[in-house]
Each structure stands twice: as C-alpha cells, then as structure tokens.
C-alpha positions in Angstrom: -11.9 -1.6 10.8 -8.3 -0.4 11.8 -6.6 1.9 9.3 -3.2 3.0 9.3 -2.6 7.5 9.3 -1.7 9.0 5.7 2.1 9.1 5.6 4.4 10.5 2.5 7.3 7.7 3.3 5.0 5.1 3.5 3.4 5.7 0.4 6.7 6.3 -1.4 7.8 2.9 0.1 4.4 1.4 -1.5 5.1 2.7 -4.8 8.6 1.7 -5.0 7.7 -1.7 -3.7 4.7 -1.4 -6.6 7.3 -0.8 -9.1 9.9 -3.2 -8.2 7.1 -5.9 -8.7 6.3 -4.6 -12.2 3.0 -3.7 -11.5 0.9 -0.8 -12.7 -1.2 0.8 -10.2 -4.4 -1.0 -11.8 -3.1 -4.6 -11.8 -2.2 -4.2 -8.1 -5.5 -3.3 -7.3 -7.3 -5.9 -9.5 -4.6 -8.3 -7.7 -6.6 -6.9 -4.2 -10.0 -7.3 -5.4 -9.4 -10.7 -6.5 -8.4 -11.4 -2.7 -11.6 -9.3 -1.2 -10.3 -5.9 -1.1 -13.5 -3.2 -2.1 -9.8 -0.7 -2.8 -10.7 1.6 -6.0 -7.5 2.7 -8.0 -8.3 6.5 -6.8 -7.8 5.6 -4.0 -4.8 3.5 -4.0 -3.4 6.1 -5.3 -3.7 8.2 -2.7 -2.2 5.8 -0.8 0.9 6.0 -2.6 0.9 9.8 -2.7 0.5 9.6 1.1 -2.4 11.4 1.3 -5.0 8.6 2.1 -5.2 6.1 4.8 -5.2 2.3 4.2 -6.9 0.0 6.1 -4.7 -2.7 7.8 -6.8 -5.5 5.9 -5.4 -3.9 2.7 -2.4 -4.0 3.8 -2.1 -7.5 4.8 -3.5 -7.7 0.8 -0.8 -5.6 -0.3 2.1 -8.2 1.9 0.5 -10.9 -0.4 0.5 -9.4 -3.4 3.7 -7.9 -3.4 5.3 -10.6 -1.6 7.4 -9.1 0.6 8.4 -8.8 4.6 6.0 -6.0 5.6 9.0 -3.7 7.2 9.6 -3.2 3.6 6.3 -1.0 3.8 7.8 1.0 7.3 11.8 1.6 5.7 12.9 5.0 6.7 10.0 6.1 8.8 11.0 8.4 11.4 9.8 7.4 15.0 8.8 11.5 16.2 5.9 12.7 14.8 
C-alpha cells in the first residue's frame, strides 16, 4: 500500500475540509468504514494533526466522503521540503 508523508498543512487542510462538511471526526470515519476503510478515529486524528501518514486508499475515501476536488487536500503546500 502507498501512503502519503505526515504533513501539518495537509492535515489542517483535512480538518478544515472536515468542518466545512459538518462532520465530527467520528462520523467521518464511520463514513470510511462504511466504504472499506480499517481507519480508527486515533488515528484519523493524527492525520489531521499532521503527525500520521494516510494511506492513498484513504484518501481517495476521504475525496468521496467529503466531496470535494482532491487539490482541496494539497492548498498551500509548499513545493521545498
């Protein structure tokens, strides 16, 4: 499985995305499992704080639930490293 690196803007961006949808950080990840995902809210969470990796297949779970354009999830993230 492909994962994408921890990343504080990226997680920010998942959060803000998270609340613009009205979502808690539980629904979401029910909303995941119901479409496969094995994603436990701890570590979702991480996610959002930017301290955990996500796995692209998550990702493509997290474009369907939130229903958005998935540069939404890249906004603001600086090419250098």
């Amino acid at each position: 499985m492909t994962k994408l690196l921890n990343n504080v803007i990226f997680g920010r961006n998942i959060q803000r995305i998270r609340v613009s949808c009205g979502l808690t950080q539980e629904q979401t990840v029910a909303k995941l499992q119901v479409l496969g995902s094995p994603l436990s809210r701890s570590t979702y969470s991480l996610i959002e704080m930017g301290r955990g990796n996500v796995f692209v297949s998550d990702l493509v779970g997290l474009q369907k639930v939130f229903n958005v354009d998935y540069s939404a999830f890249f906004e603001n993230i600086p090419i250098s490293r």
